[in-house]
N, C-alpha and C positions, 0 to 999 in steps of 0.2 A: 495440536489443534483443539481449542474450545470448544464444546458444545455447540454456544454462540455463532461460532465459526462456520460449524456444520449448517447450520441453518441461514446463515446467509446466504452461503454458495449452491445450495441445492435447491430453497423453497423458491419459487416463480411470482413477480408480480403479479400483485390481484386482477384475474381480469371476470367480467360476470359474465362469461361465456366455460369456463373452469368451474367453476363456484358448484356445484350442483353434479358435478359427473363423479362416477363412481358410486355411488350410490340407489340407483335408479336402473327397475330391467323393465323392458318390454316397450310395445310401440301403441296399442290400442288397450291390451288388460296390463293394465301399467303397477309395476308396485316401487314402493321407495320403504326398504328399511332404515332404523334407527335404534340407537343405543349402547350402551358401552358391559363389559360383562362385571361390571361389580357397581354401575351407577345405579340409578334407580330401578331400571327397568328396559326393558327391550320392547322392540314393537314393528308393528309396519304399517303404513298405510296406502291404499290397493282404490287404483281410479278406473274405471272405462267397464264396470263389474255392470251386467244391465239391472236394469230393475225388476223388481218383482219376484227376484229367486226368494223361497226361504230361505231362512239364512238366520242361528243363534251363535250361541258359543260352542252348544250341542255338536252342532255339524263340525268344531274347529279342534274341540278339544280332545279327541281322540288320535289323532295325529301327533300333537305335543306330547301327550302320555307314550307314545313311542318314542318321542327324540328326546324326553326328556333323560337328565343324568338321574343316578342312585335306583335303576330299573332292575339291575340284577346286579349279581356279580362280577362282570366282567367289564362293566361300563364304570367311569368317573362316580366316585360315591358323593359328590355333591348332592346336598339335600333339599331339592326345587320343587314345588307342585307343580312349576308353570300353567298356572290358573290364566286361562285369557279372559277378557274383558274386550268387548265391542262397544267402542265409545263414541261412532257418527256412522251416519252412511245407511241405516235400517229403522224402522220404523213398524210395530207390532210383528214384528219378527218377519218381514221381508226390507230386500233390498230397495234404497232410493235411487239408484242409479247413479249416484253423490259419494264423493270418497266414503272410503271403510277406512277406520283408523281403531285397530286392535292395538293392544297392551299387556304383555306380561310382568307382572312385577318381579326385581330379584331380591332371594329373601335372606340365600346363604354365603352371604360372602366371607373372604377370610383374608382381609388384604392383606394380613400381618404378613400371609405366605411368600409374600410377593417382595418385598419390602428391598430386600437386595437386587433384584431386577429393574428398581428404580434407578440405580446406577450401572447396571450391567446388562449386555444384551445377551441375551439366549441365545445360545446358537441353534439355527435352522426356523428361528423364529421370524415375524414381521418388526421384530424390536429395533433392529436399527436401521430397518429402511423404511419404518413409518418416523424415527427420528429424522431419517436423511432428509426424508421429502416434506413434511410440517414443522421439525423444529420442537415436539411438543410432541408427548405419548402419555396414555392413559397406562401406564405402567399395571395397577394390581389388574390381577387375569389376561393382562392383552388387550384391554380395555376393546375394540371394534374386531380387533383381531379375533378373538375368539369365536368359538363353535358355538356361541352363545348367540348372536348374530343371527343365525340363521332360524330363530324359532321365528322373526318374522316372515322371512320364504315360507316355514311348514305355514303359517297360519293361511298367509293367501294362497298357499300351494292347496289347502282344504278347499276354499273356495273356488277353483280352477277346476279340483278333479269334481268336484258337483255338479257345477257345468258339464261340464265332458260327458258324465255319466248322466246327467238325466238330459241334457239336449242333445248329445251325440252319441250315446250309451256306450262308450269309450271307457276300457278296465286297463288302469295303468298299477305296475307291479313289479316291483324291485325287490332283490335279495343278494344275499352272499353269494358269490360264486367258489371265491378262494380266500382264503389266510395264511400268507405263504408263500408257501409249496403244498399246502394243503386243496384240492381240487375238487368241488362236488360237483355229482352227474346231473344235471338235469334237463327238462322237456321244458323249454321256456312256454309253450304252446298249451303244458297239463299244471301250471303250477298256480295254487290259489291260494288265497292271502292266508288262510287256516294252515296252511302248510309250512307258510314263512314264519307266523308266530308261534307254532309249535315248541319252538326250543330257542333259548336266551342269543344264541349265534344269530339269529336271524338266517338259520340258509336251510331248506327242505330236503336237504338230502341228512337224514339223520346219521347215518354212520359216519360223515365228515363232519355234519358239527360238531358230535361228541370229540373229535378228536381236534376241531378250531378251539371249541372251550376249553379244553385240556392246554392244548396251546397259549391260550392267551392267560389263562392266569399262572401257566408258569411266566411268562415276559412279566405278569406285573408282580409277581413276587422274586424276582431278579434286578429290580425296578427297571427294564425294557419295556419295547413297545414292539410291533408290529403291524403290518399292512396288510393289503388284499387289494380285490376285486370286488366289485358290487354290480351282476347285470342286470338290466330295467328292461321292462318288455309293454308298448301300446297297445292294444287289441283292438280291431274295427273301427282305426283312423281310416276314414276315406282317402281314395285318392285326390290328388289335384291340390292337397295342404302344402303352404310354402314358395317359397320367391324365386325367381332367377338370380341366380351370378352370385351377389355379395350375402342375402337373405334363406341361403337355402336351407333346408328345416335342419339337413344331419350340422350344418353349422353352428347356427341356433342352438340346437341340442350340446353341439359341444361348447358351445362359450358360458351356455347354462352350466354345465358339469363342472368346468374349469375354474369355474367363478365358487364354489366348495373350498372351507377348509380343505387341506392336506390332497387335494385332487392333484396325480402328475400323472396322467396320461386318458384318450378318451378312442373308442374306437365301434361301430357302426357295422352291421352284418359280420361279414367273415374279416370285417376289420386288417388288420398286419398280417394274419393269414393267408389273407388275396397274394399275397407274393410267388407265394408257390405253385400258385395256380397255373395253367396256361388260360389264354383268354374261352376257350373252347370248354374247360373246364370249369370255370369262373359262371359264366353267362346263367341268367334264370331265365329259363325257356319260357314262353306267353302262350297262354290257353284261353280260349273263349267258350262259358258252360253258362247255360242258362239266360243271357244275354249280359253277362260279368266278365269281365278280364281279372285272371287271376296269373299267376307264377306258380311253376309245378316245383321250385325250389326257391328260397329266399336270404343268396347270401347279400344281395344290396341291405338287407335289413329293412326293407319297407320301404328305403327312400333313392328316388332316382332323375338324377340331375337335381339334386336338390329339392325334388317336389314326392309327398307320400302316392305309392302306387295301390293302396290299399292292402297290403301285405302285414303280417303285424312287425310292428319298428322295433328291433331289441338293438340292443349297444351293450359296450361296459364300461366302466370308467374304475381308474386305476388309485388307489389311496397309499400314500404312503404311511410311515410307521409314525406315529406320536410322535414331535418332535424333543417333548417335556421328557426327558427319560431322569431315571434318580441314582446319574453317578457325575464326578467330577469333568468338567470336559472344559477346553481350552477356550476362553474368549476375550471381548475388549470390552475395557469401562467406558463410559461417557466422557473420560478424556482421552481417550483410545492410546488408554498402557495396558498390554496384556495382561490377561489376570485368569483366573478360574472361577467357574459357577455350575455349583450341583442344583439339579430340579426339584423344586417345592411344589407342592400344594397339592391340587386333587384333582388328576388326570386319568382320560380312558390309554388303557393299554392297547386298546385296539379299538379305531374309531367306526368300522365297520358296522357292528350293528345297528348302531344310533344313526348310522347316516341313509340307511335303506330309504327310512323317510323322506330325509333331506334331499335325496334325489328322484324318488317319486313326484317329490312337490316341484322340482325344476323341470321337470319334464312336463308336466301339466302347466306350470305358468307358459313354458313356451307352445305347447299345443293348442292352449286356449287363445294366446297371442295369435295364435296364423290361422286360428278357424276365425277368428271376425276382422282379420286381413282378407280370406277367402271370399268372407261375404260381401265385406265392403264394394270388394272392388269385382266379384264374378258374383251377384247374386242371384 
């Protein structure tokens, strides 16, 4: 079967109801990324942001410097400043209430790497089933497929956690938990961002990272890769954030996670654990102190029946291992006769640290999504 072929029988009559999805998160703080990871540049642009926040590059570009590649050693030595640029939307450095349309340009690309991937698909890649489904791939780097992609999320994900923090004073915070079978202990309730940046791992428990980054750069001088866990924790969400039924927040939360590079699994207070529980055991008992409802224990993770109970919201979400590894492994050409294809170019061995960010800012685009759902409609 032809190429040709494939794209007849798979891609879908144009309808302008299709045209537009996949690309687009949110209902009120709305964003739409764009860009390919070796075209010009990546970007997003972020609608329903109210007016009047400050707001430069200042506020954005500390974020990208975290999710950016060539940070240390253990991340993809891709060589990016990821300089953002604010090109609508602000005016003497506040917001107009008017789209935000940020910009990073890319500056190191190496498509030569890529070159045989133009007829071959990667295994574990989105190579041939973004062929199945358009007919057409942006072949060097994965062109949309990539982790590259997401510096628009970090950008609006900056402007989301500012909201949060100076109108809701909401500290959202993500870190390593595992690489592995590698486990760190921590107090999701005592950890602060000094603690997460401490060491190239990204995880506060020092004695495990020293042994993740041991870890991960033997995978990437074996040319392997490696996965983990990354757990994110909300502080002083109120309750009453979030929908009934189809819009519940841990939902939300997880279609955010899931919508990540390399994310395969997402899980909410004591998460898959609840299994072993009985219900008697499970249950977080309700106290009334001061004229507040609190939980004297928090395995729901903050969220119940779908709405925040004021509790802090932690979760984790599960990554797997680099898909790009650099040894020979079995696949199909674009005329689908079996073949082999060893991994080129310049890949994280372990996508964990860079993605701490990456999931801080999805939690905050969806947080700030349902606090002005809240308002709208319970103000």
């Amino acid at each position: 079967m032809r190429q040709s072929e494939i794209r007849d029988l798979t891609v879908p009559r144009f309808s302008p109801t299709l045209a537009a999805m996949g690309n687009t998160f949110g209902q009120l703080f709305r964003i739409t990324t764009w860009g390919e990871s070796h075209g010009g540049g990546v970007g997003v642009v972020v609608d329903g942001c109210p007016p009047k926040l400050a707001l430069t590059e200042a506020d954005i570009q500390p974020d990208l410097d975290r999710r950016r590649p060539g940070q240390s050693k253990i991340v993809s030595p891709r060589k990016e400043a990821d300089t953002v640029q604010i090109l609508s939307g602000t005016f003497e450095g506040k917001t107009l209430g008017t789209p935000i349309s940020m910009m990073v340009k890319n500056e190191d690309q190496r498509s030569e790497a890529y070159t045989e991937m133009a007829t071959k698909f990667r295994p574990s890649h989105a190579d041939y089933t973004y062929q199945a489904k358009f007919g057409i791939r942006a072949w060097p780097g994965g062109g949309r497929t990539s982790a590259r992609e997401t510096i628009g999320r970090v950008a609006a994900g900056a402007i989301a956690k500012k909201i949060l923090r100076e109108q809701h004073g909401i500290d959202i915070l993500a870190y390593v938990q595992s690489v592995k079978d590698i486990v760190a202990t921590i107090d999701p309730d005592m950890i602060t961002l000094d603690q997460v940046e401490s060491n190239i791992a990204r995880c506060p428990d020092s004695a495990a990272a020293e042994k993740m980054i041991s870890l991960i750069e033997q995978m990437r001088n074996e040319g392997n890769t490696v996965g983990g866990v990354i757990e994110c924790v909300a502080r002083k969400v109120p309750a009453g954030w979030g929908e009934p039924v189809f819009d519940r927040l841990e939902a939300d939360l997880a279609k955010a996670m899931m919508s990540l590079p390399a994310t395969k699994g997402f899980e909410i207070g004591s998460g898959f654990s609840s299994t072993q529980f009985t219900g008697l055991e499970h249950n977080d008992p309700i106290r009334a102190e001061g004229g507040k409802v609190h939980t004297t224990s928090n395995r729901s993770g903050g969220v119940q029946g779908g709405i925040s109970n004021g509790e802090t919201i932690y979760f984790r979400t599960a990554f797997k291992p680099v898909a790009t590894v650099m040894h020979e492994q079995d696949t199909v050409n674009v005329e689908l006769q079996n073949t082999t294809l060893k991994g080129r170019g310049r890949h994280d061995p372990c996508v964990l640290p860079r993605a701490v960010v990456m999931v801080e800012a999805m939690t905050a685009l969806v947080l700030v999504d349902h606090a002005m759902r809240q308002r709208a409609q319970c103000p």
